[in-house]
N, C-alpha and C positions, 0 to 999 in steps of 0.2 A: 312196149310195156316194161323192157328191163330196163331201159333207158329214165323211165319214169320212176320206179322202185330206186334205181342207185341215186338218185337225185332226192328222192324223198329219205331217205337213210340221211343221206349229206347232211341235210337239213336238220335233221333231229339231232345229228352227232354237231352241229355248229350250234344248235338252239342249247343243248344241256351245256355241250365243254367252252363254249368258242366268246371268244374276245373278240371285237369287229378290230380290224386292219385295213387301213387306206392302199388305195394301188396309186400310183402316181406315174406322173408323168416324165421318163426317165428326163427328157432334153428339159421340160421347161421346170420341174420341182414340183408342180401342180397336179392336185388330187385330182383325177378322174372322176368325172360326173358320173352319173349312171342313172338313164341309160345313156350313153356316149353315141354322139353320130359320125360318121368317117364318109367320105367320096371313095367312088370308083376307086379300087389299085392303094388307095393309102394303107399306110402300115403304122405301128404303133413299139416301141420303148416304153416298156412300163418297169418298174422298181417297188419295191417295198421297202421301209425301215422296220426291220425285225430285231429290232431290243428287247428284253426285258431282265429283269432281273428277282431275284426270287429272296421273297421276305419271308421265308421259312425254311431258310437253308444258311450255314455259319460254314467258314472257310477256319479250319485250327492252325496253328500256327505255335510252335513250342518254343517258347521265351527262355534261355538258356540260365538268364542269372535275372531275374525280377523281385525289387526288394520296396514294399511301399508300406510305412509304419501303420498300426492299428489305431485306432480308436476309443476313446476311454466309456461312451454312453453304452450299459449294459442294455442287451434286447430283451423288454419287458414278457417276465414271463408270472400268469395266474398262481400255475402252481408249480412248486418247486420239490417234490416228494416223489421221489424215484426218477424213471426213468419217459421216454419215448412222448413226452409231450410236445403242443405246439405254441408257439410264443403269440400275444397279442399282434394285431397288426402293425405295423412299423411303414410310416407315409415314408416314400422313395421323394426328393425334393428336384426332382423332375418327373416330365411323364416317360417313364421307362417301354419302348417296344420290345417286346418279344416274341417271335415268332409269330411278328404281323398283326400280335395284338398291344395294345399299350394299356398300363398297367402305372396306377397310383401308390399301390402299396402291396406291401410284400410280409411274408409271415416263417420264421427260421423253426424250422423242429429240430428238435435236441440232437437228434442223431447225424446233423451234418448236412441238413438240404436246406432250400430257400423254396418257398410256396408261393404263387403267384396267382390273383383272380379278385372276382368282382369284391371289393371290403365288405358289402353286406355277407358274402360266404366266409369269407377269411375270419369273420370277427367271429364265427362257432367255434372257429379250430382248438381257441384258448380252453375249450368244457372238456370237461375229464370224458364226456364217451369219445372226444376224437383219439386219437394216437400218433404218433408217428413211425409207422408200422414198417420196421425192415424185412427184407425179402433177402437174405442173403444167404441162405441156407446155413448161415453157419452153427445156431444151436440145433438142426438139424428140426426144426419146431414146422418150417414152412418150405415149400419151393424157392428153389432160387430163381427168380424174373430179372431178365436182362430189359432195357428198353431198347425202344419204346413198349409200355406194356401199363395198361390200365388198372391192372393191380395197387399198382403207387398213389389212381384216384379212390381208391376203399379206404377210407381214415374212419368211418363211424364204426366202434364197437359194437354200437345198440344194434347197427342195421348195418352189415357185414358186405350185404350187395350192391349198397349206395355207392352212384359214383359222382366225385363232384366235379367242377368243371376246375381243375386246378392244374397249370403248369410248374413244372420242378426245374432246378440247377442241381446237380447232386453235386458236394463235396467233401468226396472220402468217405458216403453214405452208408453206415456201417453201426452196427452196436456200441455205443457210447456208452460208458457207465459215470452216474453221478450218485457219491455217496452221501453226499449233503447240499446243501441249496444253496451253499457259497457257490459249488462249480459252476452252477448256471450265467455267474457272474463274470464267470470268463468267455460268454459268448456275446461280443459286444460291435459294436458301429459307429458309425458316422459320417460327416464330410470330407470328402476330398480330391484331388484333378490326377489326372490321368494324360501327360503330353497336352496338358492347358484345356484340358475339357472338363465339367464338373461330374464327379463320380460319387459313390457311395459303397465304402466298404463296409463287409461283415464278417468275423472275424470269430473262432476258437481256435484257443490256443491252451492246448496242453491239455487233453482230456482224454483218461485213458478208454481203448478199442478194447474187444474184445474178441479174445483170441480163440478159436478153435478147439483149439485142447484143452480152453476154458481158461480161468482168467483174464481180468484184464489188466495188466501189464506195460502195456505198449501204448506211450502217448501216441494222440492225433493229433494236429492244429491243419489248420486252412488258414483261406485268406480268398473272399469273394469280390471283387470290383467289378461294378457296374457301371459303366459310363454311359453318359445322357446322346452320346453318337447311336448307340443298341448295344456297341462293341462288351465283350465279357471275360473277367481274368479269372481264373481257378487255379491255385496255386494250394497243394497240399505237401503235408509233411507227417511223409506215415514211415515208420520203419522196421515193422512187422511184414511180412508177407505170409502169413498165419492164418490173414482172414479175407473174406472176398468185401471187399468195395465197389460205389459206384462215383466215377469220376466222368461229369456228361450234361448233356440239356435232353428235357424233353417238355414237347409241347402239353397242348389243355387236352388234346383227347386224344393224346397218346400215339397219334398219326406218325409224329415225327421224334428223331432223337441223335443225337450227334455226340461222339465222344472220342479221345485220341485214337492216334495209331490204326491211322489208313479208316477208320470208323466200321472195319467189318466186326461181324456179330461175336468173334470170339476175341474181342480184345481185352486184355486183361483189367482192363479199365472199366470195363461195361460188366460190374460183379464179378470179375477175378479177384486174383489175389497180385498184388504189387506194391512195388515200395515207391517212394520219391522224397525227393529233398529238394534242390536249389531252386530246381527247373517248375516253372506254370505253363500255362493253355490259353491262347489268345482266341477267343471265338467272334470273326469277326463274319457278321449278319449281310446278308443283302449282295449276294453273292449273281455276274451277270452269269446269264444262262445260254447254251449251244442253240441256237434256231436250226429246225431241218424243216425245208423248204417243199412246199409239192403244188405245180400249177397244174390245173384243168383246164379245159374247151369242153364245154357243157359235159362235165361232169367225170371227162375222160378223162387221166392222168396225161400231162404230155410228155413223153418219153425224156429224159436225159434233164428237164426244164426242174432243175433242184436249188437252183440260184435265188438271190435277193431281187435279180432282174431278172427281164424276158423281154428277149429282145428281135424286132424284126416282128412281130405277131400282126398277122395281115386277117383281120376278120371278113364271117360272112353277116349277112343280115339276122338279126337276131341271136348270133352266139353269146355265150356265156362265159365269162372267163372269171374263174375262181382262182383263189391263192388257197392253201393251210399252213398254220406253221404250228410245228411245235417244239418243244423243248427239250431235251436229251434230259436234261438234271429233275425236270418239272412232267411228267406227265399227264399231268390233270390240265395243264396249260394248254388250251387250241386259240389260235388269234385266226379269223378266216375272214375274205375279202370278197367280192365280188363287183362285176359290171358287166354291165348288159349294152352290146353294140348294134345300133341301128342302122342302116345304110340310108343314105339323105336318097330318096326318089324325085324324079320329077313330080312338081307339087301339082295340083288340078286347083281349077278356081270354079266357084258354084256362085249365081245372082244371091242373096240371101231376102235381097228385100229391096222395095222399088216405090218411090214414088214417080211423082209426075216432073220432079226438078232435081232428082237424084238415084245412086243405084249403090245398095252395099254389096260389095266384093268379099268374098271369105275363101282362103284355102285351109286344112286342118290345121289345127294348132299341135307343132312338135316339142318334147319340152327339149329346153338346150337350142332349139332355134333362132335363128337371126330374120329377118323378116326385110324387106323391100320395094316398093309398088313402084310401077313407074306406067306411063303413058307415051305409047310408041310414037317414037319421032321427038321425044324430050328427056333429053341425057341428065337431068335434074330428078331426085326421086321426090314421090308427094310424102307428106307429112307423117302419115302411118308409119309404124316399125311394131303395128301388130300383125295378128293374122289374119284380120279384116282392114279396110279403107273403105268408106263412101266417097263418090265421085260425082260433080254435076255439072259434068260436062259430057257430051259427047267424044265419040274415040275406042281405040282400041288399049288395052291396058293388062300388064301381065305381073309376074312374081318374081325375087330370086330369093329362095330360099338358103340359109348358110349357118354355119357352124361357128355358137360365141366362139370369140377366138379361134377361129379358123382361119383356112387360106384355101378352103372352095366352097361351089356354091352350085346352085340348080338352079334352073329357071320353068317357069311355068309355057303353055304357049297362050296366046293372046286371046281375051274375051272382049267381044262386043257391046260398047255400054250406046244405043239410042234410047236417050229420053222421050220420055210420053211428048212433053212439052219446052218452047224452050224458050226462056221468061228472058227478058235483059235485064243486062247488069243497071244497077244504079249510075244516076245521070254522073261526069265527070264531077259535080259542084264542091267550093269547096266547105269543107266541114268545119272549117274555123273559121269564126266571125270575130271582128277585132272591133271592141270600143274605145277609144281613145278618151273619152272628156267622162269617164270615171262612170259609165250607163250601168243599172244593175241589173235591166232584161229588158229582153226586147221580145217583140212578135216577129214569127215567123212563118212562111208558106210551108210546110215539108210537101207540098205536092210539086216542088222546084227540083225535088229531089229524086224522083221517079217520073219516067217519063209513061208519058197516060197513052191509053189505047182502050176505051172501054168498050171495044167491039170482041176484043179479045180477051182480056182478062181485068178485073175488078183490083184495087190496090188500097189497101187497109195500114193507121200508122197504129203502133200498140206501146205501151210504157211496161213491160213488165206484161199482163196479160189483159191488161186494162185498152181500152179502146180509147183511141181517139176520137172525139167527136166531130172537133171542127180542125182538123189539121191545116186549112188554113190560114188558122190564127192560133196559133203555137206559141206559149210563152214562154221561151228560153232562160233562165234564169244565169246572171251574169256568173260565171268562174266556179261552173255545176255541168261539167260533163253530163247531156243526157243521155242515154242508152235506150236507140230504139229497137223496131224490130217493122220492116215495112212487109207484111204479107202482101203475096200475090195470085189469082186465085184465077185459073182458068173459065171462060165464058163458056169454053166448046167441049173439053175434057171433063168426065166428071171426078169429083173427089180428087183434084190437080192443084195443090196449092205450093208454093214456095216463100221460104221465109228470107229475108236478106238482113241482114244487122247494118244499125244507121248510129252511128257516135256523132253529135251535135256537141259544140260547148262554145259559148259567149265570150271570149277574152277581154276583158276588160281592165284598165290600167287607171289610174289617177289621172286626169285632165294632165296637160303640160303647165310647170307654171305653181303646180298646187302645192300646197304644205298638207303634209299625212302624219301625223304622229304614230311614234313609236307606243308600241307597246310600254306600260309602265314600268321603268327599274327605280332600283334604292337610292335616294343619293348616298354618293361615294361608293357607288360601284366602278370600280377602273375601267372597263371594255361592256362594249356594246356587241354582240355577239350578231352581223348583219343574219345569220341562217334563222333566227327566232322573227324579224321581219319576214325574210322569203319564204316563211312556213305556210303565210297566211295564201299562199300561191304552191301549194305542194299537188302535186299529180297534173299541172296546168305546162311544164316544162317550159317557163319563163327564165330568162337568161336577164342577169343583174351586173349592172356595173355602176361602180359609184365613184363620186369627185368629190375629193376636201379643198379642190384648190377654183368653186366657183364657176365649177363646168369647163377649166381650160385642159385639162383631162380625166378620163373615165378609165377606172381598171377594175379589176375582178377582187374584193377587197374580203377577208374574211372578219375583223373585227375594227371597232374604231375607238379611240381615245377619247373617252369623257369628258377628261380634264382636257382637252386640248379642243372641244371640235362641238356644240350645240344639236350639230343638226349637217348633214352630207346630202348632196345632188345625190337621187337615182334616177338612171337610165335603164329602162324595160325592154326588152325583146323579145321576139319569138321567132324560132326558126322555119315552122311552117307555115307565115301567115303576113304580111309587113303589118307589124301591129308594135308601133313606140311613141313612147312618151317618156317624159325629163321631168321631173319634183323631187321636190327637197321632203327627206326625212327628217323629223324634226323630233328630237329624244322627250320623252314624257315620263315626268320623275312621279314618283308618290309623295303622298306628304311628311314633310321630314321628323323622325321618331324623336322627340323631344325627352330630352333632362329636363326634370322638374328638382325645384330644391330639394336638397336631404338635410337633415342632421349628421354634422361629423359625431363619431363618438368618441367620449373623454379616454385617455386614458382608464385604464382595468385595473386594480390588486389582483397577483395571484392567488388562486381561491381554487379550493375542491368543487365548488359549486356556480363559481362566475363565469358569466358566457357575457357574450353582444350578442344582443337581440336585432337579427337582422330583417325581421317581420316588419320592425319600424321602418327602415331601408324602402322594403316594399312597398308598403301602402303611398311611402311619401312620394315614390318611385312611379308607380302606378294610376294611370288618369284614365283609364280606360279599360273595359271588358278585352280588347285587344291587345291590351299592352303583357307582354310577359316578363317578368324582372328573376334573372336568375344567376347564382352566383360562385363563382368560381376563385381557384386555390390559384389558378396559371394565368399568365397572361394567354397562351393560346386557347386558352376556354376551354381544354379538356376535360378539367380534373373537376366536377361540380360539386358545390355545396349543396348537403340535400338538409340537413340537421339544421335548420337557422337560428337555433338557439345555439350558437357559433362559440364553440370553445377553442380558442385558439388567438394567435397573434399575425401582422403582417401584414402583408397586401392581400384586399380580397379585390379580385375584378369581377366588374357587375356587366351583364348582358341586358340592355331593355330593347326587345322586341317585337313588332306589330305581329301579331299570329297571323293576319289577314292575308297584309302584303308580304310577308317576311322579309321587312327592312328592318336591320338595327341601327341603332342612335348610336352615332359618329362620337360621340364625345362622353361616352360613360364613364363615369364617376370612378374613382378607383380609393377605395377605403384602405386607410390606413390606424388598424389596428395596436393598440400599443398594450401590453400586459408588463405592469411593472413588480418586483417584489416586494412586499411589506419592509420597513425600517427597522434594523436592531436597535437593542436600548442599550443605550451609554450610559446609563443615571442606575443607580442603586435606589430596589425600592424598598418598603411603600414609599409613598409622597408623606411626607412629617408638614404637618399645619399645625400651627400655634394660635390660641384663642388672643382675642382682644384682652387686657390684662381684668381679671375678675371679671369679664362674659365669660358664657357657655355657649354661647355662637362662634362658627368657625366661618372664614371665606376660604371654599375649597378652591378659587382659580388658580389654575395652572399652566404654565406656558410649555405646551408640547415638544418645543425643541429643545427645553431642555433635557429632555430623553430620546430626541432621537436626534438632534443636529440640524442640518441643513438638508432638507428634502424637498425636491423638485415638483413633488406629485399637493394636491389638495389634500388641506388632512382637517378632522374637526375631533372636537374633544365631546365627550356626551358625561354625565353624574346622574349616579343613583343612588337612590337612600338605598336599606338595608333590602325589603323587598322588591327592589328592581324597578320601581319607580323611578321615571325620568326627572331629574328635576326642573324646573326653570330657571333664569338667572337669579330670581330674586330668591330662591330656595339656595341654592348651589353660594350664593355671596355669603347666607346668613346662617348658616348651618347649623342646627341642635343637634345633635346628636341624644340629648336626653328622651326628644321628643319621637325621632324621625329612627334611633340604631345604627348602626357603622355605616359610614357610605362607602363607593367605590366609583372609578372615572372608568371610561372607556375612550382608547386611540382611537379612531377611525380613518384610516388612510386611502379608505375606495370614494370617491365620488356619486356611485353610483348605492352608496349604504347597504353594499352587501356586508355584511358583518364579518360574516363566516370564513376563518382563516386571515383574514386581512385587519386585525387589529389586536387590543391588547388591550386587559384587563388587569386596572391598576389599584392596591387601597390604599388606603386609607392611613396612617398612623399621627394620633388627633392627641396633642397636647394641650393641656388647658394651662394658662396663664393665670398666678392666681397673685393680688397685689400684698406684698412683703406686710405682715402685724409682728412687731415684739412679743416674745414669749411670755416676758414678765412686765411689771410695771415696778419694780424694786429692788434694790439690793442693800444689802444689811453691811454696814460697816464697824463693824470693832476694832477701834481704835485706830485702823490706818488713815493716813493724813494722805495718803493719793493711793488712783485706782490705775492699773494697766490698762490703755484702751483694746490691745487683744483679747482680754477677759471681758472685756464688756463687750465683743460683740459675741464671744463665744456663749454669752450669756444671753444675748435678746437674740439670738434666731442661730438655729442649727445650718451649717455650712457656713459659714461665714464670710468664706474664700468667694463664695459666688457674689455678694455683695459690695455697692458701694455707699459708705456711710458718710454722712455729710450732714453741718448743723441747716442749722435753720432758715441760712444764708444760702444754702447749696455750695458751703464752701467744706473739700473733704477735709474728715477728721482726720490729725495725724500726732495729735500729743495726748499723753495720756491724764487723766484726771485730779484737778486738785481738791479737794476735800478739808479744806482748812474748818468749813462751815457747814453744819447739815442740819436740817437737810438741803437738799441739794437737786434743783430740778434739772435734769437734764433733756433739752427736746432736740429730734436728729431727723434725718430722712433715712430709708433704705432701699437701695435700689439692682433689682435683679441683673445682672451684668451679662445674661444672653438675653433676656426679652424684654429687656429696656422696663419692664414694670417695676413704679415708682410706691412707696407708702405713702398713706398720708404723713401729718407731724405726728411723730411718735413720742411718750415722755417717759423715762424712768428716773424713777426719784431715790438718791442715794440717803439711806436712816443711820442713825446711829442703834445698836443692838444692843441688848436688857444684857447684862451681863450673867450667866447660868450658876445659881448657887451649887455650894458642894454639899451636898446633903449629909456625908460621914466624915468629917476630916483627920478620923483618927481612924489611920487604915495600919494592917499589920498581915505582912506575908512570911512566908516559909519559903527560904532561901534556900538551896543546898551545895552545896561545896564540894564536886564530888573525888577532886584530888588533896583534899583539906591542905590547901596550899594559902587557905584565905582569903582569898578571893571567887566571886563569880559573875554570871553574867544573866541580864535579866534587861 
């Protein structure tokens, strides 16, 4: 009973504390199975590996001279009006551990600490009921609480008992004073590495404590680094020792807390009062832990056995052997192990079950067992390696029971198997039958196959569970393994039946001599792959050799040259049966995937909107529901075109393929795309046309190259009246403009009349031609006996210079006029000197002029003299 009670303790004390722990196998590394089996006198080396290491526990470490600059981002705080608040939440940009929990963001209160826990809690902290409530006894207001200590989780004013689930860093945690909401601007953060790790500093600097005896006086700053390892710097700079501070970690529920100097409870650190300047605190996490060791034998401690191993431990049948560990630093840690050792017995064998042609054998089944049946007098074991075997045969037959991986064993002693009945084996015959001239079944006797005795027992053939009816006419179907099953069924025993399994199968080969086609390939496929023939013979274990050189040798070939070879000798055999024959393989192509004609296409203008239509491609491409046309950027055919309104230049390669057969056509097209760029104009516009001389008809043709030169591409010219009407020739030669408004040309340099971006729109500027008329038909002559001929033309038409004046002979004027005689007819032509338009005969006729009487000729003015020198002027 006490024995049962200290065993059931054990168990509750592993169930609540304990971690499971492997026992191994000191010699080979190997975990102990459990339950374990052992022979007589063996003995056992067992070990444990007892590591662990403790993620709520920081190793300090005092960094003599630590200097890592601050950061400019101010930590976002709601409200900035007095004192003891909590700042917004601030994402850490890794996942920060601490004390075993990991932590996305973090939240600084005014007074010098960091807040860690779930962001949905964090994000209250910023509302005016939380606080950042010191406990430092030094306005004499509260207790002073050292950590770890729960108090630090009460931040709600409203509700004073609340406690949230939040871990702290304190540094320099102490009565801050901010007299205006600039200070808060000095508690600030950001990125930064730590010995090449990525970290996050937080930072005040310069904000006065307050002192004891009141005021505050006395800068603080810190300096907090977190690094993405867990590791933690706390470096403060206080130089008052006037008031109590907390310099330290504590966890979320106040379990744990860690702070300098040896970490006992009265350290000046932990809400004392102390100073510091150069020197920080390296608090580095994940600290390994002391194992102490305790082995059991059912449940009893074993004396002196405090080790990692135990060694020599010689068990009884069914003992127990436990480990516990636990941890000097950690004691909520238990790791405990156990195995349970069984002594291998000699095993017993029991009949389980009997027919009339057979007898199942069972000893218990152990776990961890090895198992072996043998038949006395045959040093070969039978097939079994469980804890049963059926036998059917007569004999004596026993067990050795053994250990996986062991080096002993037990043996059973021997059971008697007599059969009710005892059937014979199947006749010698053989089970392969060989056709040589290509047979694909034959009939067969299966009563060839069992030798008959119907005085004794009855012999039945079955397919599966199906009956044979006339077994002896059995149609074997050629290169179709059948699978019988020949029952045998005692005359004299009742309910005595045995079953024996019968494998038949027809080998049949191609006649000698014969041509067999290949399976179909592509042309221009390079190799014939001989295992895609020998498939059609898979599970028949036919041996293939083959000859390219006409049957003068045969060798074991894996592929053959297309291009080199129509068709190769095979040679057939079988190893269990003489069954061969000699034909030729003969390769069988599909039909060849034809090119059909395409349209090359023209040259392109570059355009915003010009493609090649490769749809036309297709269709020309395409003869068939089978045929697949598809087109690619690569010669290796990777890169496909899916867009066939194909914006682009170059080679495109086209795939045309039978979906059926999946043969491609050996000689696909390969397009070659051209996109050129439209023509600059050399020519100053508009185009100037000049009318026939006196039409109002213009002929607008235009020769293109005189605006753009010599260009290699197609180009055409298009005219449109005012409204954008095309013309035709006979419009565009005769031009009104009176009738039809300004017209205008259009380049056109695409072939394909895409317009858009690829041409140029030209006007018009339309001179009319009008034929030279004299202004006058007269000139008046007083008294001069000759006329200037420059006067006279500046007289019959304005501009003069542009004209050629010439009589009536077409011969030019060049002397000027005599006048002896008037009047005086003169006729001339006049001819415009840019548009060649001529006058008709023109005449001006030179008169003699009336002479002007003087109507007063007794005139008198008033002279004035005004240097009365006698003279003046006038």
């Amino acid at each position: 009973m006490y024995r049962f009670l200290q065993l059931y303790l054990f168990l509750i004390i592993s169930t609540v504390y304990g971690q499971n722990i492997s026992i191994l196998n000191a010699d080979e590394g190997s975990v102990l199975s459990s339950p374990q089996l052992f022979c007589d006198g063996e003995s056992f080396n067992v070990k444990i590996n007892a590591t662990a290491t403790s993620t709520g526990d920081y190793a300090i470490t005092r960094l003599s001279s630590f200097t890592i600059t601050n950061r400019s981002d101010t930590i976002p705080y709601k409200n900035k009006v007095g004192e003891n608040h909590f700042s917004k939440p601030v994402q850490i940009p890794f996942t920060f551990s601490y004390f075993g929990k990991n932590y996305s963001h973090l939240v600084a209160g005014s007074n010098g600490r960091l807040v860690f826990g779930e962001e949905s809690e964090l994000s209250l902290l910023q509302n005016d009921i939380y606080a950042d409530q010191v406990h430092s006894g030094n306005l004499g207001l509260s207790s002073r609480y050292i950590i770890p200590s729960i108090e630090y989780n009460k931040v709600n004013t409203s509700n004073p008992a609340q406690i949230l689930n939040l871990a702290h860093i304190f540094a320099g945690f102490t009565e801050l004073k901010y007299n205006s909401d600039s200070i808060y601007d000095k508690i600030t953060y950001g990125d930064t590495n730590y010995q090449g790790k990525h970290a996050l500093i937080v930072s005040f600097t310069n904000i006065n404590e307050r002192l004891v005896g009141g005021g505050y006086t006395s800068p603080l700053s810190n300096q907090i680094v977190l690094v993405e390892d867990g590791r933690i710097i706390i470096k403060v700079i206080k130089s008052s020792s006037n008031s109590n501070a907390i310099l330290g970690l504590q966890n979320s529920d106040a379990t744990k807390g860690r702070w300098p100097e040896n970490n006992e409870l009265n350290s000046p650190y932990n809400n004392g009062t102390f100073t510091s300047g150069s020197e920080a605190w390296l608090f580095t996490p994940n600290q390994p832990l002391t194992p102490q060791v305790k082995w059991f034998r059912n449940n009893v401690e074993i004396p002196g056995a405090t080790s990692t191993t135990l060694s020599n431990f010689q068990p009884l049948d069914g003992d127990q052997l436990k480990v516990q560990v636990t941890y000097a630093e950690d004691p909520n840690l238990i790791q405990t192990g156990e195995v349970v050792f069984h002594k291998l017995q000699n095993p017993a064998i029991q009949i389980q079950g009997q027919t009339c042609g057979s007898v199942t054998l069972e000893t218990p089944a152990i776990t961890g067992a090895t198992y072996a049946w043998y038949k006395a007098g045959d040093p070969n074991p039978l097939l079994s390696t469980s804890n049963t075997v059926t036998v059917t045969a007569n004999g004596n037959y026993f067990v050795r029971v053994g250990k996986i991986n062991g080096n002993c064993d037990v043996e059973s002693d021997a059971e008697t198997v007599t059969l009710a009945s005892n059937f014979p084996p199947l006749n010698p015959s053989s089970y392969h039958l060989c056709a040589t001239s290509g047979e694909s079944q034959r009939l067969i006797n299966l009563i060839d196959y069992y030798p008959t005795n119907p005085a004794q027992y009855k012999v039945e053939f079955f397919t599966g569970n199906t009956l044979i009816q006339t077994p002896a006419e059995f149609l074997l179907v050629a290169n179709q393994p059948a699978q019988l099953t020949v029952s045998v069924t005692s005359q004299n025993v009742a309910n005595c039946t045995q079953d024996f399994s019968l494998k038949l199968v027809l080998l049949s080969t191609p006649a000698d001599g014969e041509v067999v086609l290949s399976d179909k390939v592509c042309i221009g496929t390079p190799t014939y792959n001989l295992s895609d023939f020998e498939s059609r013979y898979n599970g028949l274990n036919f041996s293939f050799l083959y000859s390219t050189d006409h049957g003068n040798t045969f060798s074991a070939l894996q592929q053959i040259d297309l291009a080199a070879y129509d068709q190769v000798l095979v040679k057939m055999q079988h190893p269990d049966v003489t069954c061969e024959s000699v034909f030729a393989l003969k390769f069988n192509y599909h039909p060849e995937v034809e090119v059909r004609p395409h349209t090359e296409f023209p040259p392109h203008c570059q355009s915003y909107t010009e493609y090649f239509d490769l749809e036309i491609t297709e269709r020309e491409l395409t003869y068939a529901p089978n045929i697949l046309v598809t087109f690619y950027k690569d010669a290796a055919m990777t890169n496909q075109i899916f867009d066939l309104q194909y914006r682009g230049s170059g080679k495109v390669f086209v795939k045309i393929e039978n979906t059926v057969t999946g043969c491609l056509a050996q000689n696909p097209p390969i397009l070659n795309l051209v996109v050129y760029n439209p023509p600059n104009l050399i020519k100053q516009t508009p185009e100037q046309k000049f009318s026939d001389c006196g039409q109002r008809t213009f002929d607008l043709t235009t020769d293109i190259h005189d605006y753009i030169g010599s260009f290699p591409y197609e180009t055409d010219i298009k005219y449109f009246d005012i409204n954008g009407v095309e013309l035709i020739e006979a419009e565009w030669k005769s031009y009104n403009p009176d009738l039809c408004g300004q017209p205008y040309m259009q380049f056109i340099y695409n072939t394909t009349n895409n317009l858009t971006g690829c041409s140029n729109i030209i006007q018009f500027d339309l001179k009319y031609q009008e034929i030279p008329v004299a202004q006058i038909s007269s000139i008046i002559i007083c008294g001069q006996t000759s006329y200037a001929l420059s006067d006279f033309k500046s007289k019959v038409i304005t501009s003069p210079e542009d004209f050629i004046f010439t009589d009536e002979d077409d011969n030019v004027l060049t002397n000027d006029f005599s006048l002896l005689e008037l009047p005086f007819h003169f006729t001339f032509y006049m001819e415009n000197r840019a548009t060649g338009c001529k006058s008709t005969l023109q005449t001006v006729t030179f008169k003699n002029g009336n002479p002007t009487p003087v109507l007063n000729p007794d005139l008198e003015y008033a002279l004035c003299d005004p240097d009365s020198d006698g003279f003046t002027e006038f």
